[in-house]
TIRONU-433239 format. One record per atom (N, C-alpha, C): z, y, x; residue in three letters. Coordinates in steps of 0.2 Angstrom, whole numbers, plus 5000, padded with zeros to 4 digits. Layout:
# TIRONU-433239
ZYXALA ...
This chain:
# TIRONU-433239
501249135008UNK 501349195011UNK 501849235006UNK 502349285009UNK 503049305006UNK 502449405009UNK 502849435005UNK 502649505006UNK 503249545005UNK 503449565009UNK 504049635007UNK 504149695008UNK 503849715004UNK 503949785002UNK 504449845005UNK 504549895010UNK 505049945011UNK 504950025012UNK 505350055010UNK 505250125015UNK 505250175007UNK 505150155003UNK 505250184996UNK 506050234996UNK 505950274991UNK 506450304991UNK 506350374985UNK 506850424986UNK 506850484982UNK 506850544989UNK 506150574985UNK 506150634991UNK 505750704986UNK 505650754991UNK 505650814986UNK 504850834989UNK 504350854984UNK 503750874985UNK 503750894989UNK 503050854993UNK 502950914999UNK 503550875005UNK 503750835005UNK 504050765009UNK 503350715011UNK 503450685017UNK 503250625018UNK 503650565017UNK 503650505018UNK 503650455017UNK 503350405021UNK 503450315024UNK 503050295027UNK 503450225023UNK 503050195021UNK 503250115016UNK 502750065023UNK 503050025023UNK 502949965027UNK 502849895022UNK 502449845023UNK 502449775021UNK 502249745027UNK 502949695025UNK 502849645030UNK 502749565028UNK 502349525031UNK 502049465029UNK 502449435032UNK 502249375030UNK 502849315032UNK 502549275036UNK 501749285038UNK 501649245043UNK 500949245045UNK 500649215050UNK 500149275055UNK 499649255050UNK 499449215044UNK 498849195044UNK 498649265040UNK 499049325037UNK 499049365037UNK 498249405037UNK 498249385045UNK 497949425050UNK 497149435047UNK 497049375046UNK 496249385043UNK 496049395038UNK 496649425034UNK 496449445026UNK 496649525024UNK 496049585020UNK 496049635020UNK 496649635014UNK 497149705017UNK 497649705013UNK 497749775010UNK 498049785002UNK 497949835000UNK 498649844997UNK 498649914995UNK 499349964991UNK 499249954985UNK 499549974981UNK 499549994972UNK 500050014971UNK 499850034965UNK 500650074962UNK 500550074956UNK 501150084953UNK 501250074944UNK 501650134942UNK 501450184941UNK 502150254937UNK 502250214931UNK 502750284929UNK 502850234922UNK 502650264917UNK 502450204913UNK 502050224907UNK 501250224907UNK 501350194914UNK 500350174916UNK 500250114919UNK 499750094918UNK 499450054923UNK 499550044929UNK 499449984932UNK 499449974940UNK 498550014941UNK 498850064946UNK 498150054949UNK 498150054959UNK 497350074958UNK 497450064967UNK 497650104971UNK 497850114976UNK 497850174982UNK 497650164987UNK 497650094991UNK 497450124998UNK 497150024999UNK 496750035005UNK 496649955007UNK 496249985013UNK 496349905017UNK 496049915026UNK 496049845026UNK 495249825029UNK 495049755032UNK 495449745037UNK 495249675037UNK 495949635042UNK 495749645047UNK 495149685052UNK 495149715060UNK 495649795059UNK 495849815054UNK 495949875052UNK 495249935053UNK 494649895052UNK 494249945055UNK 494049995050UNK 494049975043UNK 493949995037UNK 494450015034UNK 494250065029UNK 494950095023UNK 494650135017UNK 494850105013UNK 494650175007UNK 495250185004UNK 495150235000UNK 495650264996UNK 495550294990UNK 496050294983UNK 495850304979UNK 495750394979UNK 495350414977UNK 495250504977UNK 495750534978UNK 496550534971UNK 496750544973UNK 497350574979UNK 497350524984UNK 497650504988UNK 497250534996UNK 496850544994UNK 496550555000UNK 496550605004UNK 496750615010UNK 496650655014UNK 497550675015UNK 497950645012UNK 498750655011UNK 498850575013UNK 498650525012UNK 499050455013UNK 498450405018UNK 498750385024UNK 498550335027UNK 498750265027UNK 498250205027UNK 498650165028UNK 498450135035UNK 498650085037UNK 498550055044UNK 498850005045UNK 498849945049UNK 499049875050UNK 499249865058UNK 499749825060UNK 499949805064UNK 499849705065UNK 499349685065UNK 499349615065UNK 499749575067UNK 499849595076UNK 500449565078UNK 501249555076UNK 501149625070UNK 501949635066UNK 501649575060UNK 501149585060UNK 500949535052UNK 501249605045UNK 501049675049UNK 501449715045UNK 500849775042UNK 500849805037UNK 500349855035UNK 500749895033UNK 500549965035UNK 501050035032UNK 500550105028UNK 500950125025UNK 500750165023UNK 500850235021UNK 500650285026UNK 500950335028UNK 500750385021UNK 501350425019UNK 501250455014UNK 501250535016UNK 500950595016UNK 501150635017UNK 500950695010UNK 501350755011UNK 501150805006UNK 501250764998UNK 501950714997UNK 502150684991UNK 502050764986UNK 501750734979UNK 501750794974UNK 502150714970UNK 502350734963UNK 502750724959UNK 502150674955UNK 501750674955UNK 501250624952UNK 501150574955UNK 501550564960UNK 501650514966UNK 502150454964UNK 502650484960UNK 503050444958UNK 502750384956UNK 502950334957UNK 502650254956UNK 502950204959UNK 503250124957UNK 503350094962UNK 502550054967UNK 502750064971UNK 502150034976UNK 502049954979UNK 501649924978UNK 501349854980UNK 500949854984UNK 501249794990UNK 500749794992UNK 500649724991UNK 499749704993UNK 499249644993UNK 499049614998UNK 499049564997UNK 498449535002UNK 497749494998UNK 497449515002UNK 496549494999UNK 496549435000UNK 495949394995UNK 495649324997UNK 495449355003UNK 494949415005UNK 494549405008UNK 494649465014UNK 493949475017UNK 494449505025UNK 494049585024UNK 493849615018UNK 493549665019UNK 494349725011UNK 493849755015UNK 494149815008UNK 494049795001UNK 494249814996UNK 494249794989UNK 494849844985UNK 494549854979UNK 494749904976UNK 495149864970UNK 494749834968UNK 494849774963UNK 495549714963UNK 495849734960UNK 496649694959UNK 496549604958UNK 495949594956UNK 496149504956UNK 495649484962UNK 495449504967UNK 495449484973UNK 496249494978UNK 496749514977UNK 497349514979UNK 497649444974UNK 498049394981UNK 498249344980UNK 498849324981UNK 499149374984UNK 499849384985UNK 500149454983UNK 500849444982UNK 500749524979UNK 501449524983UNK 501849574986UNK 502549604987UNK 502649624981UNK 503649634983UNK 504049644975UNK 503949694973UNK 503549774977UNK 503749834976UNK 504449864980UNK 504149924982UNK 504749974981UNK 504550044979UNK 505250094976UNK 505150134971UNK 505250194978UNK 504350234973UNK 504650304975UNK 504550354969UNK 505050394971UNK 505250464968UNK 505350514970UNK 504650574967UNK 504450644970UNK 504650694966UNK 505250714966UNK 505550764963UNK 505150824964UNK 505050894961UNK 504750934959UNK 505150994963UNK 
């Protein structure tokens, strides 16, 4: 399974944003898939996941209430809507696919990873 990464870019607080990953192929479907991100000078952490019916989602605190994510199966595609970017946002984002078909916050249950792509929230 190949994962790729889009929709990153440079935008100014208070912008939205919509990053897409796309899977390389349907088996996709049955597996819950998640976001992360890395700023610089920190760790990878989590931001977003939704079970493979999409009926499920958590989010990490911060993000909540400003970023959604959501899935398209028959794209074999997951997005994730960014809204109200603040400059803490900066990060490149990754998405994952899960062993498993549920939500997970936890980074070594993702077993594919996309390359990333970079966002920048100017102030």
């Amino acid at each position: 399974v190949q994962l790729q990464a889009s929709g990153g870019g440079l935008v100014q607080a208070g912008d939205s944003l919509t990053l897409s990953c796309a899977g390389s192929r349907r088996t996709s479907s049955n597996n819950g898939m998640g976001w992360f991100r890395r700023a610089p000078g920190r760790d990878r952490e989590f931001v977003a996941s939704i079970s493979w019916r999409g009926t499920s989602t958590d989010y990490t605190d911060s993000v909540k209430g400003r970023f959604t994510i959501s899935r398209d199966n028959a794209k074999n595609t997951v997005y994730l809507q960014m809204n109200a970017l603040k400059p803490e946002d900066t990060a490149i984002y990754y998405c994952a696919q899960s062993r498993y078909s549920t939500t997970s916050r936890r980074s070594d249950v993702y077993h594919y990873w996309g390359q990333g792509t970079l966002v920048t929230v100017s102030s």
